[in-house]
N, C-alpha and C positions, 0 to 999 in steps of 0.2 A: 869646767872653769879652772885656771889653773891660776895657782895663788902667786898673785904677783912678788910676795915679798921671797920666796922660798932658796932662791941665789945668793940673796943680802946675807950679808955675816951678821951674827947678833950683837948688835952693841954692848959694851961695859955694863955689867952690872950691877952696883955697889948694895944692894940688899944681899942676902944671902941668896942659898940656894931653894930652901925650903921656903925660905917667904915668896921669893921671887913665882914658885911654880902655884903657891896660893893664889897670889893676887894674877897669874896668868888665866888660870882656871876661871877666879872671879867676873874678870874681865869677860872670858869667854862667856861665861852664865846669863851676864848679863846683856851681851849682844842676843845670846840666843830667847830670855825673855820679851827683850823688846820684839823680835820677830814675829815669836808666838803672839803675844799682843799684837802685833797689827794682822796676823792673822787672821785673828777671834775678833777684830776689827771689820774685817773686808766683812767675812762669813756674816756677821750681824746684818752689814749691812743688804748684805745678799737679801736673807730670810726676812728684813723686812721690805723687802720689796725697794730697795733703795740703789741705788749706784752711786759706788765711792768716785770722788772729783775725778781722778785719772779715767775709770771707766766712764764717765760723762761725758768726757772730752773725744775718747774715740769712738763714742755711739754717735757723738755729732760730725766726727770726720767721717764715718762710716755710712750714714746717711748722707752727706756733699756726696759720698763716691757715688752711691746711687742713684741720685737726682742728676750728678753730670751722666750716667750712663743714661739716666732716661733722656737728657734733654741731645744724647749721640745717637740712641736707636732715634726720637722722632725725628732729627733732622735727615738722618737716612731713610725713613719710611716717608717725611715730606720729598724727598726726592726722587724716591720710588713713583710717589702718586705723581711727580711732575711730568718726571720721563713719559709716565700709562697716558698724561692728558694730551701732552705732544705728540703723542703716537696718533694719537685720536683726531688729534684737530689737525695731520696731516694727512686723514684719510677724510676726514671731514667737509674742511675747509679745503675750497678752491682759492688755488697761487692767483696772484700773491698777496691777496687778506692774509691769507696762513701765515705770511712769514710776519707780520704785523702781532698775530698771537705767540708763533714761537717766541718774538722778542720780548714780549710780555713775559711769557714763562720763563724766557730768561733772565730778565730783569726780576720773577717773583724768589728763583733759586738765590740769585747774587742776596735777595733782602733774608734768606735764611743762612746763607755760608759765615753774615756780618756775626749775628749774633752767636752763631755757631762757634767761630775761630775766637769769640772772644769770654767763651762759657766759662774761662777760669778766673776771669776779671773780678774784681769784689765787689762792682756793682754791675755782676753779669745778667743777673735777674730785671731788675732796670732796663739794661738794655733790649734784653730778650723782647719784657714789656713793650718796651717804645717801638720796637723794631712788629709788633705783633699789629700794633695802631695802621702800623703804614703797611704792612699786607691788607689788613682788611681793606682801606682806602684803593689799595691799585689793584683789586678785586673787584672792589664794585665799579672803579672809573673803569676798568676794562669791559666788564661787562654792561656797563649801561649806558658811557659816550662810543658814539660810531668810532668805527677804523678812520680814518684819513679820508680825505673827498679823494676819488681812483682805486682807493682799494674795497670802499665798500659799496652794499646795496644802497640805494638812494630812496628806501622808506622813513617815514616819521623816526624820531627818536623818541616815542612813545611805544612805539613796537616791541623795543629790545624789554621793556619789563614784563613782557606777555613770556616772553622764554623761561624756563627749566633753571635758565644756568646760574640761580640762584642757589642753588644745591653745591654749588660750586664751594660758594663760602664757607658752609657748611664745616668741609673737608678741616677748614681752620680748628674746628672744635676737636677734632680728631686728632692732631696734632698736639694741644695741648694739654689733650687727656693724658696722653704718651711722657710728661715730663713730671710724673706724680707730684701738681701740684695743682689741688682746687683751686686758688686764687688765679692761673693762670689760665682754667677754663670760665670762669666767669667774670674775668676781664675781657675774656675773647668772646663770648657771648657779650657780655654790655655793648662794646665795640662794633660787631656786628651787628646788629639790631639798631644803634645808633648813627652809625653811617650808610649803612643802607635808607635807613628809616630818611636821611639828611638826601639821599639821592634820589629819593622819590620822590619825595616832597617838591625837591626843586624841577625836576620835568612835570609833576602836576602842578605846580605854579606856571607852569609856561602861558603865554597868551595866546599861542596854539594848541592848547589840549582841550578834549573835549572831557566836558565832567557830566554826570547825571543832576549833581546839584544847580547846572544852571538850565537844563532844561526844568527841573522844578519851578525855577523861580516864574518861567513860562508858564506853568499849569503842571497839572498829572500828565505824563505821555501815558502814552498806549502801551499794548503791548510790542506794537510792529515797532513802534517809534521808540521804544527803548531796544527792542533789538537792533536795531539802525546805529544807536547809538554805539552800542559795546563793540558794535560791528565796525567802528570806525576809525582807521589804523591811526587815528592820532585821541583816542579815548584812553583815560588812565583810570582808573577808583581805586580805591581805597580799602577797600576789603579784603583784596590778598596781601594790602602790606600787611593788615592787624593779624590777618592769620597769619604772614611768615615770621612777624615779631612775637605773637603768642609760641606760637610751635617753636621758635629758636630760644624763647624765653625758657618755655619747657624744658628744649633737650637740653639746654644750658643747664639746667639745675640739677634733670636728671644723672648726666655726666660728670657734675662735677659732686654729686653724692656718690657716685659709684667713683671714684676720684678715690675722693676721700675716704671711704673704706677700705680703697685699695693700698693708699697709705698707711691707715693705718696698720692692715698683715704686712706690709713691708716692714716699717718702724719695728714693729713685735719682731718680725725676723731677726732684724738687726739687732734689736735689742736681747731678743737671746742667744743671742752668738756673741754678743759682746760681753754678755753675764756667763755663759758657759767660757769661753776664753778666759774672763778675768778670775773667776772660782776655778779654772783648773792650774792655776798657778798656786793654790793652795789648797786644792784636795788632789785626788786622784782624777786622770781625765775620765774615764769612765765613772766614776761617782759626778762629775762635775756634768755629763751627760743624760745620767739616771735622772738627779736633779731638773734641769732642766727641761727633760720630758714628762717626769711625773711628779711632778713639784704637790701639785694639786690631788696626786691620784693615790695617796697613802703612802708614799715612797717611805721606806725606813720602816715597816711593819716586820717586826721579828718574826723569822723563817728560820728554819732547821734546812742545811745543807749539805753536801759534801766539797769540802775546801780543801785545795793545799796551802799550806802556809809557809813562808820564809822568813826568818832572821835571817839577819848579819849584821857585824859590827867589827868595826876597825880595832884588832889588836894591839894592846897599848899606845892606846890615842892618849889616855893619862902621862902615862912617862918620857912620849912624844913632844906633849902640849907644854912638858917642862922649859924645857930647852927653845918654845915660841913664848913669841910675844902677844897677845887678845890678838892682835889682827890675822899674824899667819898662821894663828890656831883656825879661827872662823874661815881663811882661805883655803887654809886644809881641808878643814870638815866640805865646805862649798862644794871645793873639785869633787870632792867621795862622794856629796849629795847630786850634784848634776852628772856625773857619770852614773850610778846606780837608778835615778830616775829614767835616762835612756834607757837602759837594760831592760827596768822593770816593766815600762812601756811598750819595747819592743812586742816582749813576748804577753803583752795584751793583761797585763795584772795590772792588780792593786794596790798602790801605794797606801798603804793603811795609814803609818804613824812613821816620824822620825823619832827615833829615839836615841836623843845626845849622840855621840858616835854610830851608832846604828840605824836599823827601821825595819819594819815588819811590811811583809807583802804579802797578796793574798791572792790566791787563781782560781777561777771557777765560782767566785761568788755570786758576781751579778748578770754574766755572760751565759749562764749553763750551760757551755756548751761540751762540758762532760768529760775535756781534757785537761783539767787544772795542774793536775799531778804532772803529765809530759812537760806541760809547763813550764812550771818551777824548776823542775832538775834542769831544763834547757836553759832556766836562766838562770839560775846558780850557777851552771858551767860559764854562761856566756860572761857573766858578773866579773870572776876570776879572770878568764881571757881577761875582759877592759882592765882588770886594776893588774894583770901584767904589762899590757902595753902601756899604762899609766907609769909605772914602776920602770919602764924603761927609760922612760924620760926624767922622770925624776936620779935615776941614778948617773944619767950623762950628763945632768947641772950639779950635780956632787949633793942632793937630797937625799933623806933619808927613805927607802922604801916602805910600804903600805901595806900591810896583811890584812886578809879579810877571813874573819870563820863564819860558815854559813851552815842551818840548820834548815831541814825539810823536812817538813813531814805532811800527810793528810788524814782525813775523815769526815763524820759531820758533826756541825757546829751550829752554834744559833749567829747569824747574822745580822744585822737593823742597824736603826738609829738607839744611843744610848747618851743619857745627860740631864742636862738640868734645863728650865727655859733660858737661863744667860748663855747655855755652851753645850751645845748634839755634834756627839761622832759617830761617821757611821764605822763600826767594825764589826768583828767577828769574838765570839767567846765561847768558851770551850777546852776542853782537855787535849785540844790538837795541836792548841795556842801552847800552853805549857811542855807542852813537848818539844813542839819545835825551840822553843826557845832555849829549853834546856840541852838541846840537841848542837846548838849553837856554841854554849858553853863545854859541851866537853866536847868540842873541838883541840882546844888545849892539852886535854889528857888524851885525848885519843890521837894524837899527832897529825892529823888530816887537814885540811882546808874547810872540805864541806863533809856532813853528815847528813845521809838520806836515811829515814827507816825504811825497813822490808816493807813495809804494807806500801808506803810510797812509790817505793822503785817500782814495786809490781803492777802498782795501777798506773804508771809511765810506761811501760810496756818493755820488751826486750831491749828494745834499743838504747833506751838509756846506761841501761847497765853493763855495757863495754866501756865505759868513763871510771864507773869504781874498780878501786885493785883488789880493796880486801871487804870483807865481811866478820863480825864479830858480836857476840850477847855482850848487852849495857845494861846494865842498871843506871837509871837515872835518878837525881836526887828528888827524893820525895815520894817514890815509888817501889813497891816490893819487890815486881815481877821483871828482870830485865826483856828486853827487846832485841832482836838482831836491828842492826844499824851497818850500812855499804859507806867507804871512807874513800872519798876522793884526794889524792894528795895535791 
């Protein structure tokens, strides 16, 4: 991020010099409070299980994107299944009935492309709905009035409900399983069941069908004489409409149960990807991951590890901040924080903590995968490179350039969540942590950029160590026994 104001000349000042750089600082403190507060804001509302308003909003755009990809697979898989029927009913059907049904199938694709071309409508669901009415209608009119006089057979039109190709309809339930959304499969079931039920009924109302009920009204038939009767291509009953409306009733319910739980692993997808994105904008993405997977499973139980650790901090960010005003102090710090986040992410670490001009990173904590130390010295090199190419740009708009000292060091360390129940962070603690930090700070006396200790470099391996020039015993403050330490200039 590069601070917008950092070209602008400084305005007049009429405080002094010393007050000026107080209340610059102040300024700064207190942009960077309020920060941390919304920080320790979002985090609460993480852990209790909540979503801040902004992440509400893209869990609900995030789920539209979903439901429109479901409602573009089913309309491609409803045209999958058109194509297979067409195929069918032109090895089926003999010319030219056939071409009577392709039109049909044509006319059923045009009723799915409407609602389809207009899925981003705001009352697209509405339409989808109404557009779902009138499929099932020219489903069951196709299958239950004859073709045209010429192109069809010249039996009853009792006949056609004795056929299969009620399975036909069916296929509709399948479709709207496809657009994760239960209300869409048991509206397609009611619909179903409803106008079928409304198409039978009116061919067995006709004054030519024959029903069992009125030979009753005659007496008992026989046996022979009720086979006569079933036997008779203008006979209709009743009993397989109630089984194909129980059975469509069922699978209707069934489907749209399984519907509905299939939504909700969606939804939970969504919704933790959306909680993992929104908490990695203020932990670590790998802590914001850990989270996420093991929210529930102990995460944060204090472990003994072997860590590399990094400091850095921007060399004379104080006597820098003088000479800005709060805002191009806070764009300052920005740029150093979202370049250093790249960095630290690159090379798959830990953003532990910011701290005021600086931050701590951490490698090998949660990943183990046993190369921490390679790590960190690659990105402490790589750190430098970014804040020189940074510094190049600030020096050809006439800015001041950026120093950074960085300290490394490793070993093991105790790891976890630490805190209170208002406020848990996960870090690391340990005599490794003080090292490095102090390792940081006598960058200064030791005239280097970065400082690696020996145990460091050597669990980086060879390679690393063609980056540093010299080698040198430190004593650090607060300890008796110096250490060799490798200095990068």
């Amino acid at each position: 991020m590069s601070e917008p104001f950092a070209a602008a000349e400084p305005s007049p000042d009429p405080l002094s010099k010393p007050r000026a750089a107080r209340l610059a600082r102040a300024g700064l403190a207190r942009m960077l409070a309020f920060r941390t507060s919304l920080r320790v804001a979002r985090l609460r509302h993480w852990l209790a299980g909540r979503l801040p308003p902004r992440a509400r909003g893209r869990l609900a755009e995030n789920v539209r994107h979903a439901e429109l990809a479901g409602l573009a697979f089913a309309f491609r898989a409803r045209a999958v299944a058109i194509a297979v029927v067409a195929l069918w009913l032109v090895v089926l059907v003999p010319w030219p009935r056939g071409l009577y049904y392709l039109a049909a199938a044509g006319l059923f694709f045009v009723l799915g492309t409407i609602p389809y071309a207009l899925r981003r409508h705001r009352r697209a669901w509405t339409i989808k709905l109404a557009f779902t009415v009138l499929d099932v209608a020219l489903m069951s009119a196709v299958i239950i009035v004859p073709p045209p006089a010429g192109l069809g057979i010249d039996w009853p039109i009792q006949t056609r409900l004795r056929t299969p190709e009620f399975l036909y309809v069916l296929l509709l339930l399948g479709e709207a399983a496809l657009t994760y959304r239960p209300l869409a499969v048991l509206w397609t079931g009611t619909w179903i069941a409803a106008i079928w039920s409304l198409g039978v009924w009116l061919v067995y109302g006709r004054e030519d069908t024959v029903r069992f009920v009125d030979a009753a009204r005659d007496g008992a038939a026989s046996a022979e004489e009720s086979l006569k009767i079933f036997l008779d291509p203008a006979y209709v009953g009743l009993t397989p409409l109630w089984t194909q409306v129980i059975v469509t009733g069922l699978f209707t319910l069934l489907l749209a149960i399984a519907v509905w739980r299939g939504r909700g692993t969606m939804l939970a997808q969504v919704r933790a990807e959306v909680v993992r994105a929104d908490l990695a904008r203020y932990v670590s993405p790998d802590v914001a991951d850990a989270l996420a997977a093991r929210a529930h499973a102990g995460f944060g139980a204090p472990q003994t590890r072997v860590v590399a650790v990094l400091f850095a901090d921007v060399i004379g960010f104080t006597g820098m901040s003088e000479g800005l005003g709060p805002e191009r102090a806070f764009a300052l710090l920005g740029g150093f924080r979202e370049r250093s986040c790249k960095v630290v992410f690159r090379h798959a670490g830990t953003l532990d903590k910011f701290l005021g001009d600086g931050f701590m990173a951490t490698f090998g904590g949660l990943d183990g995968r046993g190369d921490g130390a390679a790590r960190a010295i690659a990105c402490a090199l790589d750190l430098q490179h970014e804040i020189d190419a940074w510094n190049a740009k600030r020096t050809a708009r006439g800015a001041e350039p950026v120093r950074v000292a960085v300290g490394v060091h490793c070993g093991p360390v105790v790891i976890g969540t630490i805190g209170a129940d208002q406020r848990v962070e996960f870090t690391v603690i340990g005599d490794v942590v003080n090292v490095a930090s102090r390792l940081q700070s006598a960058t200064r006396e030791v005239g280097g950029r970065i400082l690696a200790s020996d145990h460091c470099l050597a669990a980086a391996g060879p390679a690393a160590a063609g980056r540093f020039t010299r080698s040198l015993p430190l004593t650090l403050r607060g300890r008796s026994q110096p250490i060799v330490v490798h200095v990068a200039e």
